[in-house]
N, C-alpha and C positions, 0 to 999 in steps of 0.2 A: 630523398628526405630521411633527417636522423628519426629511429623510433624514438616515441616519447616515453623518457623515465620520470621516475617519483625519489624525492629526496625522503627519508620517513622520519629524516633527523629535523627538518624543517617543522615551523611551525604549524600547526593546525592548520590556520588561516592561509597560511601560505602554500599549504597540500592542500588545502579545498578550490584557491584559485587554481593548483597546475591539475586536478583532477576536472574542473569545471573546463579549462581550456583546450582539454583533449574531447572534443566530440566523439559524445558514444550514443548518439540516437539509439533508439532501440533497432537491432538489427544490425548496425557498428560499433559493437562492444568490443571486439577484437584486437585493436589497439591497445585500449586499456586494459582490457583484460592481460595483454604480455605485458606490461607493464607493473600490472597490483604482482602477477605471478615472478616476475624478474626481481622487483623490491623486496617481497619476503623470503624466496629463496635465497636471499643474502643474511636472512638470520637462521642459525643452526638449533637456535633453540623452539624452532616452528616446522613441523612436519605437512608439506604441501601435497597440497592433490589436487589436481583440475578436470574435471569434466566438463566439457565443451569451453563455453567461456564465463563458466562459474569457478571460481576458486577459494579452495578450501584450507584455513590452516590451523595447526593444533597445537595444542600444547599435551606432554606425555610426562606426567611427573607424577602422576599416581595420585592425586588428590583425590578425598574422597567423593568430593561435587563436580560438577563440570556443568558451566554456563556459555550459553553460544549465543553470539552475536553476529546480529545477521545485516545486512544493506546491498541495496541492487544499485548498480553501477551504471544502467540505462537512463537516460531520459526521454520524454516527450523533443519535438522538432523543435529547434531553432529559428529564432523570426525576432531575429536583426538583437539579439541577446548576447550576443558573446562576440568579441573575448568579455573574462568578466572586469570587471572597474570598482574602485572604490565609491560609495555613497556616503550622503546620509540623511536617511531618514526618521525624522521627528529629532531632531538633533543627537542621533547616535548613532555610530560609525556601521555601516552594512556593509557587505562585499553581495555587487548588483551581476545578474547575469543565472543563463538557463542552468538549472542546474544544482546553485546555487543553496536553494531550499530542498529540493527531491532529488535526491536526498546528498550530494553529495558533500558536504559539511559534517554531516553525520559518518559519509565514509572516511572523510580524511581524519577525523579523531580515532576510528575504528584500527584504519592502518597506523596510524601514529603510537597507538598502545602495543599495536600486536607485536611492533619492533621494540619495543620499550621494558613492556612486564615480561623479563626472563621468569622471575619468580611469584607468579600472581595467588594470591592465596587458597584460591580455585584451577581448576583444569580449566581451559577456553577455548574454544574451537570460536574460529572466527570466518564467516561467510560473505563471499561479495559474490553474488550474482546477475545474469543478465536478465535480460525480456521482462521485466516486471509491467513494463505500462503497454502490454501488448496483450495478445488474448491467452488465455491462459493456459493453454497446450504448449506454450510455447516457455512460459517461466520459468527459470532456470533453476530456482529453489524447488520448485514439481517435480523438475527434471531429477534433481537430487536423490530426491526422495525416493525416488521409481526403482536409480540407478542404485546409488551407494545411501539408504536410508541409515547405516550404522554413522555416517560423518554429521549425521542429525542428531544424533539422540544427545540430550544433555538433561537435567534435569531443572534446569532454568532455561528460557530465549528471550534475550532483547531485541528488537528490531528496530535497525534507527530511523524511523519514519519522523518527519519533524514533529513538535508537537510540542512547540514554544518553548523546551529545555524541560517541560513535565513529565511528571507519568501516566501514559495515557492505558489503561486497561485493556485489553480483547479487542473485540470490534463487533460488529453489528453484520449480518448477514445481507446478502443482494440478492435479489431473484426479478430477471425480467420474465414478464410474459407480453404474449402477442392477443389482443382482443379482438376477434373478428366477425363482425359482420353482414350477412348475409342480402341480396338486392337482385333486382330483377331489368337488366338492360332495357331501354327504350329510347326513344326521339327523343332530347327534350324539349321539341313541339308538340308531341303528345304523352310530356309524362305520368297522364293517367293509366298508362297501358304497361308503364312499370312500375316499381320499389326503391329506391333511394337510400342504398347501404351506409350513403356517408351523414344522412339525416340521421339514421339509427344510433351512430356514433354520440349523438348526443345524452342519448341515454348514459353511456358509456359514462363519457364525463361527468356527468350528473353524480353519478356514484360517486367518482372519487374526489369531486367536491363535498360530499354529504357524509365521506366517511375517511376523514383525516387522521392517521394514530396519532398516539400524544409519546407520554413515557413509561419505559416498563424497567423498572428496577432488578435489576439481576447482581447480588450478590454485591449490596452495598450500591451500587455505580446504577445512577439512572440513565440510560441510553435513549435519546428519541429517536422513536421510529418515523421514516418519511415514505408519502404513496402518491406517486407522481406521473401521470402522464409525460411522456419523454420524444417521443414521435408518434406521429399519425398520416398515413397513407393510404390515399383513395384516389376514385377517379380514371375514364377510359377518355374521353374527349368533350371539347368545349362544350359539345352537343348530343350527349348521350349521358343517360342515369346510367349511376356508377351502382354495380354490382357486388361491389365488395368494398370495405374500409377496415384497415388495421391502424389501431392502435397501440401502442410500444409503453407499457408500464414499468414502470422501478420501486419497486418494494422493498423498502431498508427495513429491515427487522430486526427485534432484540434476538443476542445471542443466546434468551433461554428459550428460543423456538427452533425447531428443526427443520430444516427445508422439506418437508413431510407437512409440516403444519402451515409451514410459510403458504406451501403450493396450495394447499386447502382453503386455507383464507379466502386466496384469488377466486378459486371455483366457487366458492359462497359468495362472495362479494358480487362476481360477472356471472352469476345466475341468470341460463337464459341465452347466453350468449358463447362463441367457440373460444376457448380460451386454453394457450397451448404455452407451456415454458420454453423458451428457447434459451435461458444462461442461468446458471445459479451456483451461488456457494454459500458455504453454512460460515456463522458469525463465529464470535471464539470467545467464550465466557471469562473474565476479567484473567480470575487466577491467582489473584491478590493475597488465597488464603496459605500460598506454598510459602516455606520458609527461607527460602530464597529471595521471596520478591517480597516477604514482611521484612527482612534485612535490607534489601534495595530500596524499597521505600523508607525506610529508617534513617540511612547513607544522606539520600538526595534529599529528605527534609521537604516535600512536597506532601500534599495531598491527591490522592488519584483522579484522575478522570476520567470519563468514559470513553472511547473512539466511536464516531458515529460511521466515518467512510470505513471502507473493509479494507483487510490489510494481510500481510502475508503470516500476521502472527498464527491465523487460523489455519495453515498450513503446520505448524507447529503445536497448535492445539489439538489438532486431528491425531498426533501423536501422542500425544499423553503430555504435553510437553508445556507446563502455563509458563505464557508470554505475554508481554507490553513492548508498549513503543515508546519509545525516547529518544531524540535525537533534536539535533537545532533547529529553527525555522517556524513559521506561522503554518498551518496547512492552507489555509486561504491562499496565501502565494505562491504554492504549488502550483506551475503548471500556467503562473499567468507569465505576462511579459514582459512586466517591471517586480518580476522575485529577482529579491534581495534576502538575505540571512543578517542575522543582527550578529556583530562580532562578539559581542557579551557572553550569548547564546552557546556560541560556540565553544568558547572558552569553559564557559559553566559544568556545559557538556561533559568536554574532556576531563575538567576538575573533579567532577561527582562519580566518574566511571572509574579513573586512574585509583580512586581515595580507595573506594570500596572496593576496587578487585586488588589491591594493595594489603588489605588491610590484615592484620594478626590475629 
């Protein structure tokens, strides 16, 4: 079987269908990735470099700015989504199939400039990475960073995460922790002779019914914070009191809190009770006031708004570096299994990126 290429002269829509048709599950990026890497080493005015199956391209003209644009190449599994097909829904033309929305619409406009702007009015470094819907040791933009942090640095990042063809701000930080509960095994024909860990859990809940966040304004953009019980596990046998129960919380938090304060919270809140973080990352504060992204929002003629899911741009805020997300698609239809992209979207996309990094 022929490897699959990419035409970069083709249209948007039509590099987001041959991008969407090559399965790159997370963990099968490798395909594509010789691919994105074979298509732009056919342009000499882009200096490439690949680490693992992240590939990197640049532009070297001396500009005094340089903005980087970043999109992960991975998606979540396939479940009967592809190949993709034309749609339409709400009476406007979509391209249906995995893929579709997360993000790869957003790559195909990403690659289609990178072949295109020889002369962009800015330096560009342009990013397509793997592993993003995977754990996070694994993310190939992390990887980056570890390895070659200088192919990062810009003083702008877009990331094309969809986001209705908006611009969407930072993002909101995540912090799981484990809540657990402590019990005392017994018969339960005579459970007076134990403690009942997964009763306790109720308390648990209690809490995070009784203490809901709302919104916290961080630099302009109101972000809602979410606190949600996510799993719960307990229990030894039909016939025995269970001795322990965990429960599994998700803490979305505004990006003007530190995962220091995040973690605090929890311990105040599950006062009383064992409470241990097991995942977290810090949110990424808009960034809206760099003159870069007051130009970018000027360009696109939108108004900003906040990202509530967390996103790779925080990986680029960690470096000094303010980032948003913009790219086509609804985020709702991330990740379901009738995502579709609105061709509009798409289009929009590519018109608002081309204009501005075009511009004089």
């Amino acid at each position: 079987m022929a490897a699959p290429s990419l035409d970069l002269t083709a249209t948007s829509l039509d590099l987001t269908r041959a991008l969407c048709d090559i399965d790159s599950v997370s963990g099968n990026e490798t395909p594509l990735a010789d691919a994105i890497e074979a298509a732009v080493r056919a342009h000499p005015h882009l200096e490439v470099t690949r680490v693992g199956d992240t590939v990197v391209a640049r532009t070297e003209l001396g500009r005094a700015r340089r903005v980087v644009i970043a999109g992960h190449i991975d998606t979540v599994p396939v479940n009967g989504n592809l190949p993709t097909r034309d749609a339409v829904v709400d009476g406007e033309p979509h391209l249906w199939g995995r893929g579709t929305v997360d993000m790869k619409a957003g790559v195909a406009v990403q690659l289609k400039l990178a072949a295109e702007l020889v002369e962009p009015a800015v330096d560009l470094t342009w990013i397509w990475y793997d592993h993003e819907e995977v754990s996070a040791e694994l993310n190939g933009l992390r990887l980056l960073a570890a390895a070659r942090p200088e192919l990062m640095q810009g003083d702008f990042a877009i990331l094309g995460e969809p986001s209705n063809g908006t611009i969407e701000g930072g993002c909101n930080g995540t912090l799981r922790v484990e809540v657990r509960t402590r019990g005392v095994r017994a018969h339960s024909a005579r459970a007076w002779a134990g403690h009942n860990a997964i009763h306790d859990a109720a308390e648990v809940l209690q809490r995070l019914r009784d203490n809901q966040p709302g919104e916290v304004e961080v630099d302009g953009l109101a972000y809602r914070e979410g606190l949600n019980a996510v799993m719960i596990s307990g229990g030894v046998a039909g016939n025995v009191i269970p001795d322990e129960c965990v429960v599994a919380v998700n803490y979305r938090f505004a990006p003007s809190r530190s995962l220091e304060e995040a973690s605090a919270r929890m311990t105040e809140l599950f006062e009383g009770f064992e409470v241990e973080v097991v995942d977290a990352a810090a949110g990424a504060r808009p960034g809206l006031d760099a003159p870069l992204a007051q130009e970018f929002i000027a360009a696109v003629g939108v108004e900003p708004t906040p990202k509530y899911g967390w996103t790779d741009v925080a990986r680029f805020s960690s470096l000094g570096i303010p980032a948003v997300n913009f790219g086509p698609g609804d985020p709702t239809k991330a990740h379901a299994d009738d995502e579709s992209v609105p061709v509009a979207q798409i289009e929009h996309v590519e018109q608002s990126l081309r204009a501005w990094l075009s511009r004089r």
